[in-house]
C-alpha positions, 0 to 999 in steps of 0.5 A, spaced: 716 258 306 710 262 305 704 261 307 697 264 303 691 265 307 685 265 304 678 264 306 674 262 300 666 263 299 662 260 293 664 266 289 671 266 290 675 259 290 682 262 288 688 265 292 693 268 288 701 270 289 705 276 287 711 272 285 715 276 292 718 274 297 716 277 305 720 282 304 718 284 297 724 282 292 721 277 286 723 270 287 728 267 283 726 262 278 726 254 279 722 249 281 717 251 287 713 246 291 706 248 295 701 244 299 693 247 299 689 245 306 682 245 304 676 243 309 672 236 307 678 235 302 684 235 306 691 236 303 693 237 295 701 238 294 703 239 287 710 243 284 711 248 278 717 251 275 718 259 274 723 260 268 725 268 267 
């Protein structure tokens, strides 16, 4: 698991990924699941597939 922390403005809602693991390896393909807290909208999860 890894966590992405980002503190949005009304200029920049985005948060990226480098596809890398903590300790810099790139990740292996398959299906990868998040969840996104965000204040006054609470918790979004979704999945997305990486093929190589």
């Amino acid at each position: 698991m890894q966590r992405i922390e980002h503190r949005a403005s009304e200029d920049n809602r985005r948060a990226s990924w480098d596809l890398r693991t903590k300790d810099g390896l790139e990740i292996a393909h398959g299906m990868y699941f998040y969840a996104v807290e965000a204040p006054g909208i609470g918790v979004k999860t979704g999945k997305f597939a990486v093929i190589k």
